[in-house]
C-alpha positions in Angstrom: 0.0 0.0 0.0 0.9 3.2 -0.4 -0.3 5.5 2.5 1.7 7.6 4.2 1.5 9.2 7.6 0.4 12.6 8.7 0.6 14.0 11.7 -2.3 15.9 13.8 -1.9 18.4 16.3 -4.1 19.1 19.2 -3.6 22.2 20.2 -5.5 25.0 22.3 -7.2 27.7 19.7 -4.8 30.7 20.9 -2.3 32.8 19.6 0.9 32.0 19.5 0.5 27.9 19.1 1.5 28.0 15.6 4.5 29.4 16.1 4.8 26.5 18.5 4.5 24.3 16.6 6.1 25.4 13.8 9.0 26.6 16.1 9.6 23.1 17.2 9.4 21.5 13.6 12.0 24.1 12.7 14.4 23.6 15.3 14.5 19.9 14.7 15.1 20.3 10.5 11.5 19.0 10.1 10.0 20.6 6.8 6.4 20.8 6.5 5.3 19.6 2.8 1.5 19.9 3.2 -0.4 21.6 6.1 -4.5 22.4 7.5 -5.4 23.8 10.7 -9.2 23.2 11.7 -10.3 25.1 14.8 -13.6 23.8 16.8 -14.1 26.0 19.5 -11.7 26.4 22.4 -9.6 23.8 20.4 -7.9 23.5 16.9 -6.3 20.6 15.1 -3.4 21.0 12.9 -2.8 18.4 9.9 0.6 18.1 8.1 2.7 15.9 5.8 6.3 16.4 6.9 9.7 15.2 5.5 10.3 13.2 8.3 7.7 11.9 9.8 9.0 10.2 12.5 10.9 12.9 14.3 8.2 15.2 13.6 5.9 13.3 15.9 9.2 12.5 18.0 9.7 16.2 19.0 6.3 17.6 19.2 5.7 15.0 21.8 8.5 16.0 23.6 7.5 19.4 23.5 4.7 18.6 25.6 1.7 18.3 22.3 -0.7 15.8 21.9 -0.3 14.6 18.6 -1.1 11.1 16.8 -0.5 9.4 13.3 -3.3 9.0 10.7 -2.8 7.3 7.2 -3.6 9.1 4.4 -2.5 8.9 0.8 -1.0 11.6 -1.5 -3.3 11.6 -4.6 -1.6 13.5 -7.8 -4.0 15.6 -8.7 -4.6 17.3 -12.3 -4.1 20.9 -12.0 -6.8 22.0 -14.4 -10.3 22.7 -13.4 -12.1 19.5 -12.6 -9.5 17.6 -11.3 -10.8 17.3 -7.9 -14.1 16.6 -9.4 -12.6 13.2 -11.0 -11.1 12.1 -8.1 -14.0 12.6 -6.0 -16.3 11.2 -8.5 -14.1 8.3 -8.8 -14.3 7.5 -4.9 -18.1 8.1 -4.6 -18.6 5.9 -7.4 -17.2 3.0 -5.7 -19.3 4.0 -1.9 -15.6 5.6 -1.2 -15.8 8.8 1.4 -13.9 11.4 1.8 -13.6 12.3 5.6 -11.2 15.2 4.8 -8.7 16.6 2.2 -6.9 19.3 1.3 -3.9 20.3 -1.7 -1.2 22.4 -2.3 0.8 22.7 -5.5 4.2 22.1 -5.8 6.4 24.9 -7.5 9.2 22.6 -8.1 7.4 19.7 -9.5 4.4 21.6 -11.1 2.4 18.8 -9.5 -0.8 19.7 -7.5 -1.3 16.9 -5.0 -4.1 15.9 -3.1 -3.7 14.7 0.9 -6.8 12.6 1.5 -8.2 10.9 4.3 -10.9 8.2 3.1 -13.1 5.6 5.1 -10.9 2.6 3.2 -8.0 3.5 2.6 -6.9 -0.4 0.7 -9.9 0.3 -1.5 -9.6 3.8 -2.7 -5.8 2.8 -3.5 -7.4 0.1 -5.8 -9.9 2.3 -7.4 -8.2 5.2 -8.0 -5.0 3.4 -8.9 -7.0 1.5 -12.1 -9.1 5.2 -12.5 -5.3 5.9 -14.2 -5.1 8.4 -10.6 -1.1 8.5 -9.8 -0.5 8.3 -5.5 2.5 9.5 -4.3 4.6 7.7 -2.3 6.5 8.7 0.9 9.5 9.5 -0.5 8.3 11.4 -3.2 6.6 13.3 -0.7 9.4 13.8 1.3 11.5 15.1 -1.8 9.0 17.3 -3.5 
């Protein structure tokens, strides 16, 4: 399979926990490839895909942060309008849902990719994979 991990952040919704965060990722040569922040109330959650996985979760626990490992997968998306639409058509045809997602475009690669967390994860790999859909692995994450 090819998922690869994110990392969530449970953080109060104040000011200055970003830079927490993103202090602490820095310090430690983490780099930060894809990243959301959700607030829901008093509380926020912060989603990222980071080069190195691992010692990203290593030091923000250390730090003191609640944090935890999801799979997701790293869908290469077509930068064109529509190309969410075919990759979300593609999962809903096949009962696939999409619990959350979100994209950034790489300036290197000229690649827009798509994190997405799905209810079945084995399955949407299948699907999209014979939909012709290209998903990343996690080095190709980690060097984009």
């Amino acid at each position: 399979m090819v998922a690869i991990k994110q990392i969530s952040i449970f953080v109060e919704n104040k000011p200055g926990r970003m830079a927490r965060v993103a202090k602490t990722l820095s310090d430690a040569g983490v780099n930060i490839r894809a990243l959301t922040i959700a607030e829901a109330g008093d509380f926020g959650v912060i989603r990222m895909v980071v080069d190195d996985t691992e010692k990203g979760y290593r030091v923000l626990r250390e730090r003191g942060l609640t944090v935890s490992e999801t799979e997701v997968l790293a869908v290469e998306l077509k930068d064109v309008p529509g190309g969410l639409y075919e990759i979300a058509k593609t999962l809903g045809d096949h009962e696939i849902n999409m619990d959350y997602a979100y994209a950034f475009v790489t300036a290197k690669s000229e690649r827009a990719m798509l994190i997405l967390r799905v209810d079945d994860i084995k399955r949407a790999t299948q699907v999209l994979q014979e939909a012709g859909v290209r998903i990343a692995t996690r080095e190709e994450i980690q060097r984009l």
